[in-house]
LUMZAMI-667247 format. One record per residue (C-alpha): residue number from 1; residue in one letter; x, y, z. Coordinates in steps of 0.25 Angstrom, whole numbers. Layout:
<pts>
+-----+----+-------+-------+-------+
!   i ! aa !  east ! north !    up !
+-----+----+-------+-------+-------+
! NUM !  A !     X !     Y !     Z !
...
+-----+----+-------+-------+-------+
</pts>
This chain:
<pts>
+-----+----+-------+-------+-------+
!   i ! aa !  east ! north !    up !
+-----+----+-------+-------+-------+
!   1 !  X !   -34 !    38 !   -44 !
!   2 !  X !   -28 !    48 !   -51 !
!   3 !  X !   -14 !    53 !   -47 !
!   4 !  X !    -5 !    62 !   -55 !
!   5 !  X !    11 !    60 !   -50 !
!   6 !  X !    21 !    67 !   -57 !
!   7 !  X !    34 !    60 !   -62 !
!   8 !  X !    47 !    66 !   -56 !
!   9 !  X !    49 !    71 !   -72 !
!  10 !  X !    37 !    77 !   -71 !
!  11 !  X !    37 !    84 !   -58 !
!  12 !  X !    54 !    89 !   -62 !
!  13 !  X !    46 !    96 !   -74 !
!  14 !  X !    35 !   102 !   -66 !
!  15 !  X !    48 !   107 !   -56 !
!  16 !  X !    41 !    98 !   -46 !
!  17 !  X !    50 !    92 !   -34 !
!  18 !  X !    42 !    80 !   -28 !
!  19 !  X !    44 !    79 !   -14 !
!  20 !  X !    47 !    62 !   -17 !
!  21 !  X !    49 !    53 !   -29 !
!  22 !  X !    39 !    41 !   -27 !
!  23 !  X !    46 !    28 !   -33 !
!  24 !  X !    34 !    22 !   -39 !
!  25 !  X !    42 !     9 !   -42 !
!  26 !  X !    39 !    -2 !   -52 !
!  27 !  X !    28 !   -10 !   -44 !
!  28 !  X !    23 !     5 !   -40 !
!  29 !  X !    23 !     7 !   -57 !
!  30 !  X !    18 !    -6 !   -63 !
!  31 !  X !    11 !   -16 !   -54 !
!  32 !  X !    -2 !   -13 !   -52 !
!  33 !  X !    -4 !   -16 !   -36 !
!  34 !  X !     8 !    -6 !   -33 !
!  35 !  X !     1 !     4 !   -42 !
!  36 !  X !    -8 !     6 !   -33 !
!  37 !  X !     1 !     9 !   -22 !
!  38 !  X !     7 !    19 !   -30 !
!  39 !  X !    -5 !    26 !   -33 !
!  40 !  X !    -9 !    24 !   -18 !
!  41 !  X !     4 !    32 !   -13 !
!  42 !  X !     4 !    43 !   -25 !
!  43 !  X !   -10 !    48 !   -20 !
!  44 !  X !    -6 !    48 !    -5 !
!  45 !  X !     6 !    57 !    -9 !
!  46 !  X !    -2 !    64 !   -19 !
!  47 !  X !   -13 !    67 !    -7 !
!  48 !  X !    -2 !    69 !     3 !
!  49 !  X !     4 !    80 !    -4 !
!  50 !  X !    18 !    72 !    -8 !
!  51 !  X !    26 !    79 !   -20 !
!  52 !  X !    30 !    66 !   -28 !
!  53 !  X !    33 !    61 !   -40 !
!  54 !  X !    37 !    50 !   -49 !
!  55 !  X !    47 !    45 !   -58 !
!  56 !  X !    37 !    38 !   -68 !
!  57 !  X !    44 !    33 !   -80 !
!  58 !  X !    57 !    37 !   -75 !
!  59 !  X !    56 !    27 !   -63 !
!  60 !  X !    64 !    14 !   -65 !
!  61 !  X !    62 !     2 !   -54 !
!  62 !  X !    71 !     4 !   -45 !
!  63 !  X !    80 !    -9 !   -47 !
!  64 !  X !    76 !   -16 !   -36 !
!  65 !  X !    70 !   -28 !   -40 !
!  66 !  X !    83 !   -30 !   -51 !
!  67 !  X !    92 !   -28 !   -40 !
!  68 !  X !    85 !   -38 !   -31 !
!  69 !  X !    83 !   -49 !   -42 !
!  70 !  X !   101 !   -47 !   -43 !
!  71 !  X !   103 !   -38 !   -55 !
!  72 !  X !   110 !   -28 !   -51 !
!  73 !  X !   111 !   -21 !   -65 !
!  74 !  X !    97 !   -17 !   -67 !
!  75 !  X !    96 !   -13 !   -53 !
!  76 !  X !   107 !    -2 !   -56 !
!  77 !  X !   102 !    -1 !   -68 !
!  78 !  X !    87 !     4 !   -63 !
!  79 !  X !    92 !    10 !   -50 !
!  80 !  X !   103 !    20 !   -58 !
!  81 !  X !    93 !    26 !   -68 !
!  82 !  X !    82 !    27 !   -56 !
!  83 !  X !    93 !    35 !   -50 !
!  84 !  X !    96 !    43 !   -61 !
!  85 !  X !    83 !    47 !   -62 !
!  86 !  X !    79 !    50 !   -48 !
!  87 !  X !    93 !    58 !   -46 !
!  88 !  X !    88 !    67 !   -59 !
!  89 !  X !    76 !    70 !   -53 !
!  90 !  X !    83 !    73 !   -40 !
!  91 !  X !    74 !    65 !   -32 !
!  92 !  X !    76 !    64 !   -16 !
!  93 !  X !    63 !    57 !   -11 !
!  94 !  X !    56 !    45 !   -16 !
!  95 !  X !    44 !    36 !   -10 !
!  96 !  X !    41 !    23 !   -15 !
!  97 !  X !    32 !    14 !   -11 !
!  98 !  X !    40 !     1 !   -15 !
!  99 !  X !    49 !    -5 !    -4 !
! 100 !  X !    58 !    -9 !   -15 !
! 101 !  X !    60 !     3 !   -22 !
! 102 !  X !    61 !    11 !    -9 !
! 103 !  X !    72 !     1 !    -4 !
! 104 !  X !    80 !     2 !   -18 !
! 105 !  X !    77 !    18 !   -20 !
! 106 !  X !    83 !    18 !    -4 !
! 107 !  X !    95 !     8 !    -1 !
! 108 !  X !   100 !     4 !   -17 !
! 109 !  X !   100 !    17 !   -24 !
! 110 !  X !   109 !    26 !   -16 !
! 111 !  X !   121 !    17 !   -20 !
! 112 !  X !   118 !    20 !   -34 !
! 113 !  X !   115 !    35 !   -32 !
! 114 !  X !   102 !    36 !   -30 !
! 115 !  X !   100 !    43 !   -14 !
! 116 !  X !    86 !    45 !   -12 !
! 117 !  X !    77 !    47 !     2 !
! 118 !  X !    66 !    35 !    -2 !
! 119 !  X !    55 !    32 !     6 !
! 120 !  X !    45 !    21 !     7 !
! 121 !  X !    31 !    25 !     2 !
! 122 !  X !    27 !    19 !    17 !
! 123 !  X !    38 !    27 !    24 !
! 124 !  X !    33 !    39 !    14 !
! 125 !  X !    19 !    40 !    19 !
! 126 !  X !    22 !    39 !    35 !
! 127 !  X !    32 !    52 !    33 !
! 128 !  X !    19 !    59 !    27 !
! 129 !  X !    10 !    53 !    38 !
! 130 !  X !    20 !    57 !    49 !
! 131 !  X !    21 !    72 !    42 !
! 132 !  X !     5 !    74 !    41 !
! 133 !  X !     5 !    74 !    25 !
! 134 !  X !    -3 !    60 !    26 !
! 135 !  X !   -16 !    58 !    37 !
! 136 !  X !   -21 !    44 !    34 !
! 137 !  X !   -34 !    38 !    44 !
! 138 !  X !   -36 !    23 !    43 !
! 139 !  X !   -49 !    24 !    37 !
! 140 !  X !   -53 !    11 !    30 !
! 141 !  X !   -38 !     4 !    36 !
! 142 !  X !   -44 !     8 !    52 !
! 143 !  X !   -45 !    -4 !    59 !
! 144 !  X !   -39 !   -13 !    47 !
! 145 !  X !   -31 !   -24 !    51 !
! 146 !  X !   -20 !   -25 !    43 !
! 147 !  X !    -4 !   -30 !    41 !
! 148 !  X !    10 !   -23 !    35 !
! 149 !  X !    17 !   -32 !    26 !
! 150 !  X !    32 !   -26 !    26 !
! 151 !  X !    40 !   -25 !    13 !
! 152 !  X !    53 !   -30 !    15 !
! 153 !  X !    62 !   -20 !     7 !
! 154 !  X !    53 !    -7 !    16 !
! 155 !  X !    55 !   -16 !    29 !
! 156 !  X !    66 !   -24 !    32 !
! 157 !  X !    74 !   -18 !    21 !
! 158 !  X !    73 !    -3 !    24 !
! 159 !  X !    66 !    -5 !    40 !
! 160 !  X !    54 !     4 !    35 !
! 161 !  X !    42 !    -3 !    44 !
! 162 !  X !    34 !     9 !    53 !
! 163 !  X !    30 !    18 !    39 !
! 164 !  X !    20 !     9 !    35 !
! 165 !  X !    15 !     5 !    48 !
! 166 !  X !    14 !    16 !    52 !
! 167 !  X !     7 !    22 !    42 !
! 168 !  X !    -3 !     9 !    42 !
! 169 !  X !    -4 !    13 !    57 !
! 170 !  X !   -12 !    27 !    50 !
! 171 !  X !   -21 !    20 !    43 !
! 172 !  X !   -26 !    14 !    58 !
! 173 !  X !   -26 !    -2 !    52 !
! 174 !  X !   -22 !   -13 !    62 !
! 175 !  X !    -9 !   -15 !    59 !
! 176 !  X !    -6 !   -29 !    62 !
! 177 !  X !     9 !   -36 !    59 !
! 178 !  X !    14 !   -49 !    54 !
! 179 !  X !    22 !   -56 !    61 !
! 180 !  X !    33 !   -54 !    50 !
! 181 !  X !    32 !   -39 !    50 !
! 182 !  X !    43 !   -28 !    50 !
! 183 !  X !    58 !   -34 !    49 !
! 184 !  X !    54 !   -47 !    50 !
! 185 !  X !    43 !   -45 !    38 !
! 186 !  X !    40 !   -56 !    27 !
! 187 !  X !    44 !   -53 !    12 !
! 188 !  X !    31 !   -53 !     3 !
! 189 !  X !    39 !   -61 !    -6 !
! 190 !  X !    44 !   -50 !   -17 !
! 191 !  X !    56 !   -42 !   -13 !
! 192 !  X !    70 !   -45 !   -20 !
! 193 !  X !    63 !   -46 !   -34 !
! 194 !  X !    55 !   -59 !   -27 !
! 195 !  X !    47 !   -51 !   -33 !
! 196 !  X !    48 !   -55 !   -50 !
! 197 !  X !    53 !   -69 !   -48 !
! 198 !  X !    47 !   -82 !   -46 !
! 199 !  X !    44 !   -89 !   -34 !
! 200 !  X !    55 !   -97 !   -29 !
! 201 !  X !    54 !  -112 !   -24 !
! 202 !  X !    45 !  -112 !    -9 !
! 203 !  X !    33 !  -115 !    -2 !
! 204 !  X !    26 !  -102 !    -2 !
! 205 !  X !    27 !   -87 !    -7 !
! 206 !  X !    31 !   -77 !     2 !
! 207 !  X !    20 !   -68 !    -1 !
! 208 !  X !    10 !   -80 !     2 !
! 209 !  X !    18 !   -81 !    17 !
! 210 !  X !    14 !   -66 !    18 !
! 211 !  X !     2 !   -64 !    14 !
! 212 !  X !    -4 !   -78 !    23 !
! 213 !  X !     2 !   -69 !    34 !
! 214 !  X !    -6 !   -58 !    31 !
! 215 !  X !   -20 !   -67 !    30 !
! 216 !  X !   -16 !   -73 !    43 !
! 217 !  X !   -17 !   -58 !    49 !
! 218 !  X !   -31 !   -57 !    46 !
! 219 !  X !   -28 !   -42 !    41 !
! 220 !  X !   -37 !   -36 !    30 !
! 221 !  X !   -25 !   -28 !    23 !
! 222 !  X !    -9 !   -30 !    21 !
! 223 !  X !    -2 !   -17 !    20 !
! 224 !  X !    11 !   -18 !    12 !
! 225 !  X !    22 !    -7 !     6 !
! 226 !  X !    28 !   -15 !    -5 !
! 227 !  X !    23 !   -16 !   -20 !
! 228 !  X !    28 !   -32 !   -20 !
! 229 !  X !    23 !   -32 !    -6 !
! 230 !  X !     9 !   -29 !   -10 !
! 231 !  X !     9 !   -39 !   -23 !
! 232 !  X !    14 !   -51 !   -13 !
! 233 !  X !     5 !   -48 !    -4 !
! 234 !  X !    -7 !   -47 !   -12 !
! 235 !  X !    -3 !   -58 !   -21 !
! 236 !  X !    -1 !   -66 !    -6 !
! 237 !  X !   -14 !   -62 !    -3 !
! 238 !  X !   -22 !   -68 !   -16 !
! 239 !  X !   -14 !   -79 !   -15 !
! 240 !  X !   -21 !   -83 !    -3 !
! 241 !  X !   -36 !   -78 !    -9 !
! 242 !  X !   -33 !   -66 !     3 !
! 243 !  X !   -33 !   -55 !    -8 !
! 244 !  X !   -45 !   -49 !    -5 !
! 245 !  X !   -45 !   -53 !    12 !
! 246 !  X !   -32 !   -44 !    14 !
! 247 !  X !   -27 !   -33 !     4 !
! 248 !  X !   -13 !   -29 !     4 !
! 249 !  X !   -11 !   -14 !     3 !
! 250 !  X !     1 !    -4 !     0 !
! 251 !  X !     1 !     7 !    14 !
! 252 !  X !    -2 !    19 !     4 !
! 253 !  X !   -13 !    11 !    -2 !
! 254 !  X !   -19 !    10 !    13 !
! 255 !  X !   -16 !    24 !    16 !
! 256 !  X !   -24 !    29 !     2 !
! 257 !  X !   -36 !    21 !     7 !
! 258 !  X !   -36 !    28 !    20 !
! 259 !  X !   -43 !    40 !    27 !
! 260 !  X !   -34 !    52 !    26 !
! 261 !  X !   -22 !    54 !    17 !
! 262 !  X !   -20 !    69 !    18 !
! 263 !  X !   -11 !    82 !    15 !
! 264 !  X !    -7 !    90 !    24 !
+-----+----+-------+-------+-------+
</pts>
């Protein structure tokens, strides 16, 4: 897939104001699962006829996991040079697909001078669904059964639960709910930097709970939001020998696959 995406350096020398900053994030940059989603929402802006752009190398991680794991100091560190550089290119507008980053970016950097309008790649492709700059058909999804694993920090953190169904609800799949759905959604095991530490003492991994949930649905896909989400999962899923009975998607990668993604 060849894509060409400016850097926020580069479109500021081209005299070039995108119209939203997409925080790639580390996971988005370097693991190569989340690639794929980034890739996946690059070309449906870039076919949608979004104005974005990137910082590239300029881009820092936001902080979050330091933060969570309890040191503060990095956290400010990361956080007041991502500022500096957002604020230098006067950015306003920024979608990510990473509940994490999107939560920090949100709720923790205002304090430190950083106000921004930040959005949720999820909650990003329903506002150009609703304006008619994104027409998606089911096309190979119509029909499919399939289940919406809720990321914490995107749900019960910051109460964003209709955009992805409602844009799973486009894609004309059987949309069929956990029992722990919504705000009272199971964690896949990896948010507040459970993410790079070891297991702690117990019967069973959290993402193992999940993903026998899952299976027990008898669906033929999980949809997911989250860059940890969609490692978990997947990870849960080959744990059970299940990797190739149920495949675990990002929303944008689903929407890629589908009939129509137009401009208009």
């Amino acid at each position: 897939m060849s894509l060409k995406v400016n850097t926020m350096a580069e479109a500021t020398a081209e005299g070039i104001k995108p119209e939203v900053l997409f925080w790639v994030g580390c996971a988005g940059s370097y693991d190569a699962r989340a690639q794929k989603v980034t890739k996946a929402f690059a070309s449906i802006l870039e076919k949608c006829g979004v104005s974005f752009a990137i910082l590239g190398n300029e881009e820092q991680c936001t902080g979050d996991p330091a933060r969570r794991a309890g040191n503060e100091f990095v956290f400010q560190m990361l956080a007041i040079q991502n500022i500096q550089t957002l604020n230098m290119y006067e950015v306003k507008n920024i979608v990510t697909a990473c509940p994490h980053c999107f939560n920090t970016l949100k709720n923790e950097y205002p304090a430190l001078g950083g106000h921004y309008d930040v959005v949720h790649h999820t909650t990003f492709l329903q506002s150009l669904l609703d304006s008619g700059r994104l027409t998606i058909e089911g096309g190979a999804w119509k029909g499919k059964k399939i289940t919406y694993h809720d990321s914490c920090y995107l749900g019960r953190v910051n109460d964003v639960y209709e955009a992805p169904r409602k844009l799973l609800e486009s894609l004309e799949v059987e949309l069929l709910e956990m029992k722990r759905c919504k705000t009272k959604g199971l964690c896949c095991g990896a948010g507040g930097a459970q993410m790079f530490k070891e297991d702690e003492p117990g019967d069973k991994r959290i993402n193992i709970e999940r993903a026998e949930e899952i299976v027990g649905m008898q669906v033929e896909t999980v949809a997911a939001n989250c860059p940890f989400c969609l490692t978990m999962l997947s990870d849960g899923m080959k744990a059970q020998d299940k990797q190739d009975d149920v495949m675990v998607y990002d929303i944008s990668e689903m929407i890629l696959q589908s009939n129509i993604i137009s401009k208009q």
